[in-house]
Residue frames relative to the residue before (quaternion, step in Angstrom):
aa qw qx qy qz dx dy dz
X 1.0000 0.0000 0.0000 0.0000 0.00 0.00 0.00
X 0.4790 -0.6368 0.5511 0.2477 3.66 -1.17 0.92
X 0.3087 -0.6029 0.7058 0.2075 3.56 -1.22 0.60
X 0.1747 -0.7992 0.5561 0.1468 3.18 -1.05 1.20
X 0.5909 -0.7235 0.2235 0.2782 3.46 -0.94 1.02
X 0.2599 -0.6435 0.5004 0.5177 4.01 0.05 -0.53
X 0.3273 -0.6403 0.6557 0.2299 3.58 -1.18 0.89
X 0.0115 0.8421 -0.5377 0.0402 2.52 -1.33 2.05
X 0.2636 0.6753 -0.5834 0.3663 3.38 1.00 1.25
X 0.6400 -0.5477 0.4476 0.3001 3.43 -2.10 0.53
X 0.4276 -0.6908 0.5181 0.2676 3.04 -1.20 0.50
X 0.3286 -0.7950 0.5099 0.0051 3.47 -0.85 1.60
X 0.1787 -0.7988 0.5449 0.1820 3.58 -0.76 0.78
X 0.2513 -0.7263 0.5391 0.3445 3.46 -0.86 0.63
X 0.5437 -0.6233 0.3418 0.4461 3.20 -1.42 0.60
X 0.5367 -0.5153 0.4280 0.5130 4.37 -0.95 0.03
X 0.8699 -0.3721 0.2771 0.1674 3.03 -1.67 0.21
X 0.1732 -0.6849 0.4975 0.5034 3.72 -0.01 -0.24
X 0.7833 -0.4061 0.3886 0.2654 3.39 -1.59 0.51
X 0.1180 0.9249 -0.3539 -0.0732 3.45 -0.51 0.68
X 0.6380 -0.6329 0.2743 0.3422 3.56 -0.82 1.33
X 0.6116 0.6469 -0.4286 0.1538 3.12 0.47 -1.16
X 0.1078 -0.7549 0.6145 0.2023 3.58 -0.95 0.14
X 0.1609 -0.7547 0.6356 0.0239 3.54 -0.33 0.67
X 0.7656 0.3629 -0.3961 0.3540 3.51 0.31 0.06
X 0.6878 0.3293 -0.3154 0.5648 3.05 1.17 -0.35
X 0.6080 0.4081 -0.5463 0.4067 3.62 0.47 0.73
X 0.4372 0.5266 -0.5042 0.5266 3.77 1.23 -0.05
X 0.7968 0.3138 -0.3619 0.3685 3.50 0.29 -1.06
X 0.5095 0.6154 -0.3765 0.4690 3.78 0.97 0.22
X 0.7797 0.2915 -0.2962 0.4684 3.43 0.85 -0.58
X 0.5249 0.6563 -0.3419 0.4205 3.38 1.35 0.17
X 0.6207 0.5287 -0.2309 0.5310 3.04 1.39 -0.86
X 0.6333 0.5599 -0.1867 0.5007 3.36 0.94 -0.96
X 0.6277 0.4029 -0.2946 0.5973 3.71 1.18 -0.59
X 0.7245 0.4250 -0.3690 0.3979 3.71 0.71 -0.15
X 0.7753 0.4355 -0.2365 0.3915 3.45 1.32 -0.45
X 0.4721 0.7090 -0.3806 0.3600 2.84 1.28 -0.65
X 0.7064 0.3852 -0.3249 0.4971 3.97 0.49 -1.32
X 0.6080 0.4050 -0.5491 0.4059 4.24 0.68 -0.25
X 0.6368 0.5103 -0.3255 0.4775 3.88 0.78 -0.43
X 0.6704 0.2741 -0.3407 0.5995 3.59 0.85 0.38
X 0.7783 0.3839 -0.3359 0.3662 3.21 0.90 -0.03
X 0.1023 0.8486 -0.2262 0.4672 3.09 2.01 0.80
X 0.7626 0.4979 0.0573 0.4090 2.25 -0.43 -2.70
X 0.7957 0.2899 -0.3135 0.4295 3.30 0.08 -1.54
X 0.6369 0.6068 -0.3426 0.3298 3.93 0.80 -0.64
X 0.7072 0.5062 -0.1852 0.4576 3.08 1.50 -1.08
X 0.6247 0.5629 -0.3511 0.4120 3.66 1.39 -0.79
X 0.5583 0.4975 -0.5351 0.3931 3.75 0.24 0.88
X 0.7125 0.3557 -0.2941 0.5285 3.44 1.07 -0.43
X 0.8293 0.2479 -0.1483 0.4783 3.37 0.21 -0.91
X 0.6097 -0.6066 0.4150 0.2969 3.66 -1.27 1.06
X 0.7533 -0.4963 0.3174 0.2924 3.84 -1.09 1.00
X 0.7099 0.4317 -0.1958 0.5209 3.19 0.54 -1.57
X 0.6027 0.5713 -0.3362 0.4443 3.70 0.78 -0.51
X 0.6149 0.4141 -0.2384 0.6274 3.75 0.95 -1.03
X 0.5709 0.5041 -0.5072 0.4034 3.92 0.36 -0.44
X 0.7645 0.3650 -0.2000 0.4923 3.43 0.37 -1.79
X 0.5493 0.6113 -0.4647 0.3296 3.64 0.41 0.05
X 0.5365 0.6722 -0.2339 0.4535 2.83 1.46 -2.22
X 0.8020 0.3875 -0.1667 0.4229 3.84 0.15 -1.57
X 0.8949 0.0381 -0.2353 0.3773 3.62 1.12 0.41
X 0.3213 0.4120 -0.6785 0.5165 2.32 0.86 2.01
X 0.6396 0.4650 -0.4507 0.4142 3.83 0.41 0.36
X 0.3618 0.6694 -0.4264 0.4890 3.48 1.71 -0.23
X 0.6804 0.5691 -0.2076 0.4123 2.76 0.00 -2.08
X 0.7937 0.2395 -0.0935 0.5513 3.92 -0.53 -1.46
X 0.6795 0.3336 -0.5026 0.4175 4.03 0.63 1.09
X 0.6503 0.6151 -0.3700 0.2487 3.10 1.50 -0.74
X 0.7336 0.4796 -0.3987 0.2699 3.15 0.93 0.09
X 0.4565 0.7224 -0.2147 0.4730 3.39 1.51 0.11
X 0.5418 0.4212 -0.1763 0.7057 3.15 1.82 -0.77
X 0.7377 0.2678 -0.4237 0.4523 3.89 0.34 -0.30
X 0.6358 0.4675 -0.4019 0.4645 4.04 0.97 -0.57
X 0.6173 0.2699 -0.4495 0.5865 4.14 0.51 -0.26
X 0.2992 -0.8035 0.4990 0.1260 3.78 -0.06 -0.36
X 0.1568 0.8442 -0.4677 0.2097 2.73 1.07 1.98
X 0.4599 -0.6576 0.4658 0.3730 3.52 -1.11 0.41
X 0.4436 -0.6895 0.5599 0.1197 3.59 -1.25 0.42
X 0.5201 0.6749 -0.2442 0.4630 2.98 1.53 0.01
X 0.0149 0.8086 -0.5498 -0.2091 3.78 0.08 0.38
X 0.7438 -0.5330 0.3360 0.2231 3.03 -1.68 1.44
X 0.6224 -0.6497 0.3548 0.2542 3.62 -1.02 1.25
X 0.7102 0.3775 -0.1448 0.5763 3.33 1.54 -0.74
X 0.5910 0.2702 -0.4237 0.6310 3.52 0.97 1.02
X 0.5863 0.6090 -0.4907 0.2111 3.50 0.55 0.41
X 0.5603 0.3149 -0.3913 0.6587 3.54 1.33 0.63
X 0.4134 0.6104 -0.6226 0.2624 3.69 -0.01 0.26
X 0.5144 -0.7559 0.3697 0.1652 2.77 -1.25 0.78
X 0.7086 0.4902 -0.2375 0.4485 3.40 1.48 0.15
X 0.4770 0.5233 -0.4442 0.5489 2.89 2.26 0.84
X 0.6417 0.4280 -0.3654 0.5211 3.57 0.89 0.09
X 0.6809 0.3333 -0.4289 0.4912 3.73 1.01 0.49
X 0.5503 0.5436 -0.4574 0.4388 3.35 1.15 -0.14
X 0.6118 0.5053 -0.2576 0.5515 3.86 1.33 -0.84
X 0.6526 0.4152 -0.3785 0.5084 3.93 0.43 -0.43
X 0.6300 0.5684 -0.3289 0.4146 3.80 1.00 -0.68
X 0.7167 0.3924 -0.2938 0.4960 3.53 0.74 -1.16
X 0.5765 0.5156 -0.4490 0.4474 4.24 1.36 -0.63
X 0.6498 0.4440 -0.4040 0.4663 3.86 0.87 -0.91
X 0.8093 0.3126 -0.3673 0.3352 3.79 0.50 -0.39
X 0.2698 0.7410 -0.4272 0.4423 3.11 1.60 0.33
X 0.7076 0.5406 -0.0935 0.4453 2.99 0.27 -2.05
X 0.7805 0.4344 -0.2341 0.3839 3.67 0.47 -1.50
X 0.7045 0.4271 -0.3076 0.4761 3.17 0.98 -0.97
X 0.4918 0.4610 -0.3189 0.6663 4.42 1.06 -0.02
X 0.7317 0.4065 -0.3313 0.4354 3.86 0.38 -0.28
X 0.6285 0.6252 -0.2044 0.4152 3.79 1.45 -1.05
C-alpha cells in the first residue's frame, strides 16, 4: 500500500465570476406571453380576412405587436440599435431579408 502524502501547498482562491446580463426570467416570461398571444393574432387575422384585404391585416398584424412590445423594450431598457460588431454579420442580413419576404408575402397573398 502507498502512503498518501498530506497536501502541502496554499490554498488559492479563484477570483468570482464576471457579472452576468442575462435575464432568464424575464425572457421565460416573454416567451410565455408570446405563446399566449400569438394564437389570438392568428386567430384574428384568420376571422378578419374575409372582410378586410390581406395586406391590411399584415400591416395591422406588425403594429399591434409593436405596440404590445413597446413597452417591454422601454421598462428592460433595451437598445434598438444593433451592435457595431454585428452590423455585417451575416445572420443580420438574413434575419432582415426574412421579415422583407414575409412582409412582401403576406401584402402579395
Amino acid at each position: 500500500l502507498r502512503q498518501m502524502k498530506p497536501y502541502g501547498g496554499s490554498m488559492t482562491t479563484l477570483p468570482a465570476p464576471p457579472h452576468s446580463t442575462d435575464r432568464i426570467l424575464a425572457g421565460v416570461a416573454l416567451m410565455l406571453g408570446f405563446c399566449v398571444t400569438a394564437p389570438l393574432l392568428d386567430v384574428a387575422a384568420k376571422l378578419a380576412s374575409d372582410t378586410v384585404p390581406v395586406g391590411q391585416i399584415t400591416a395591422a398584424r406588425f403594429i399591434v405587436q409593436c405596440a404590445l412590445m413597446a413597452p417591454f423594450v422601454w421598462i428592460m431598457r433595451l437598445s434598438l440599435r444593433v451592435p457595431r460588431e454585428h452590423s455585417h454579420d451575416r445572420s443580420q442580413w438574413f434575419c432582415r431579408a426574412e421579415s422583407a419576404g414575409s412582409i412582401a408575402g403576406g401584402v402579395i397573398s
